[in-house]
C-alpha positions in Angstrom: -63.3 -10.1 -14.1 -59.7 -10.9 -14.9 -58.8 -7.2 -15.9 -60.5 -6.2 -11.9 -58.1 -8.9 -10.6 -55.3 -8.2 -12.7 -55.9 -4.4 -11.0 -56.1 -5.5 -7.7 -52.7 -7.3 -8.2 -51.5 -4.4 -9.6 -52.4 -2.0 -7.1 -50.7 -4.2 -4.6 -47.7 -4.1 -5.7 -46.9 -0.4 -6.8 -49.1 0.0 -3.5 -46.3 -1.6 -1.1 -43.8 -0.7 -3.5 -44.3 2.9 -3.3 -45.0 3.3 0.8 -43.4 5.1 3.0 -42.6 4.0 6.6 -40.5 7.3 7.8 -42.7 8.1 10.9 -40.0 10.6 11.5 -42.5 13.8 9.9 -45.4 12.5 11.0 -46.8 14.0 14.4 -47.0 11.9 18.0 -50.0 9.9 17.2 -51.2 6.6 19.0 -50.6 3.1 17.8 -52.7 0.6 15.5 -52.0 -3.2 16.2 -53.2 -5.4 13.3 -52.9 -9.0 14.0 -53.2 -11.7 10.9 -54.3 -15.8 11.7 -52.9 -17.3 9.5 -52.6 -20.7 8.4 -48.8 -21.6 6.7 -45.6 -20.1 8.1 -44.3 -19.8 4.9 -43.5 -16.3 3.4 -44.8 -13.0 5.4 -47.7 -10.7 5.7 -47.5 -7.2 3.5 -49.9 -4.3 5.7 -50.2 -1.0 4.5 -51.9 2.0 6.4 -53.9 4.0 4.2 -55.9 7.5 4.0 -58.7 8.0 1.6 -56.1 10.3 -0.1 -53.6 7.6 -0.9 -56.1 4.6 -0.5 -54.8 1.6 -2.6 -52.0 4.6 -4.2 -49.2 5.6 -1.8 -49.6 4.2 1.5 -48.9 6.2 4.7 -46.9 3.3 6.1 -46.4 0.1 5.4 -44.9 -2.8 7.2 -44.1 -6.5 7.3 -45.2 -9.1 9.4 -43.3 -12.4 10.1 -45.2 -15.4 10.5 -45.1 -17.3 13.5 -47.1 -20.0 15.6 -50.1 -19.1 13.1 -50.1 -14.8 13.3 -48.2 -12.3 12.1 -48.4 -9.0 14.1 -47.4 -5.1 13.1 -47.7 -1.9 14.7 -48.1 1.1 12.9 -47.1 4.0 15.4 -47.5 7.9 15.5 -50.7 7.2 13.8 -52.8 11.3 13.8 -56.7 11.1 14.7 -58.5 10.4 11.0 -59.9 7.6 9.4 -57.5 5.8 7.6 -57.9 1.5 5.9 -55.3 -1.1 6.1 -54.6 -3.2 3.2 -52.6 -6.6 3.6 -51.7 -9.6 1.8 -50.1 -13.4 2.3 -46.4 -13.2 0.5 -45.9 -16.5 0.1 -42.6 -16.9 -2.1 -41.6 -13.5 -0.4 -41.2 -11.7 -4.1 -43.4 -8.3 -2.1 -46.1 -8.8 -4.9 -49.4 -10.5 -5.2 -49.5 -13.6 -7.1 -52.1 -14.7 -9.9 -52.8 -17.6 -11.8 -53.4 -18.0 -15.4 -56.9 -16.8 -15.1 -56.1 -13.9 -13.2 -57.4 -15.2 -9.6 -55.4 -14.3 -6.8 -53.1 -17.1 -5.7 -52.3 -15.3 -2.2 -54.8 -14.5 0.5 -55.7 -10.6 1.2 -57.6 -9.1 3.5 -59.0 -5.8 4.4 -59.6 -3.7 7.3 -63.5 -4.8 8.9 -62.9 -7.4 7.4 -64.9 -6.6 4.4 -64.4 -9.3 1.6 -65.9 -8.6 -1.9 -65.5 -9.2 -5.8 -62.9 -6.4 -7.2 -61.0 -4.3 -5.5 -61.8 -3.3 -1.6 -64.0 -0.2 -1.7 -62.4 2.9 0.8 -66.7 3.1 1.9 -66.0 -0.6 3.3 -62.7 -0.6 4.6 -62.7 2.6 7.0 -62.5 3.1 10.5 -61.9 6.1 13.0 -58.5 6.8 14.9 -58.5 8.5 18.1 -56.0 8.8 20.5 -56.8 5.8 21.9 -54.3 2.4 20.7 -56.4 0.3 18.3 -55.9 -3.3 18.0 -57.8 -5.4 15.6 -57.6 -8.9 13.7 -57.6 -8.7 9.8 -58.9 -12.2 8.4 -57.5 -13.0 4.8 
């Protein structure tokens, strides 16, 4: 259990580490809105845009949220017609890496696209969802 956690800690941070947000080569797309409740305004809100290709590896972009009045809000924009996951977590102590404690549990809320919360890391089957050309906007709960 420790070494999943310790991998999901891991991934997180080489996964916002490594992402790219230069939109500039990517082709007119629509918009994704992903809103975040959350409950502290301390720290910010890492989101990362993902395709099964890069899932959890090299995100597509990635962006961060501020905190305030309980939400944190990003836009990902020129976002192509595919499927594609988002990945986020709650940076606390702003250090753009997921915390653990001694035991190896997370010590900063995450959350996954639909939402889908289960032991070890968040499956690419789970986390999916279809882009059009339509703007999405959907809530991710931590």
């Amino acid at each position: 259990m420790k070494t999943i956690i310790a991998l999901i800690g891991l991934t997180f941070f080489t996964h916002f580490l490594n992402a790219q947000n230069d939109t500039a080569s990517v082709p007119e797309g629509t918009t994704i809105k992903v809103t975040v409740p959350v409950n502290s305004d301390e720290g910010s809100i890492l989101v990362a845009l993902d395709d099964e290709a890069h899932f959890m590896q090299k995100g597509l972009q990635s962006a961060e949220g501020i905190i305030k009045d309980g939400k944190a809000t990003v836009t990902f924009n020129n976002v192509v017609p595919g499927e594609y996951a988002i990945i986020l977590f709650h940076d606390k102590n702003s250090n753009k890496q997921m915390d653990f404690d001694m035991n190896g549990m997370p010590l900063e809320p995450y959350g996954v696209s639909n939402n889908v919360m289960s032991y070890g890391p968040p499956q690419w089957s789970d986390a999916k969802f279809e882009v059009y050309e339509q703007p999405i906007e959907m809530e991710i709960r931590m």
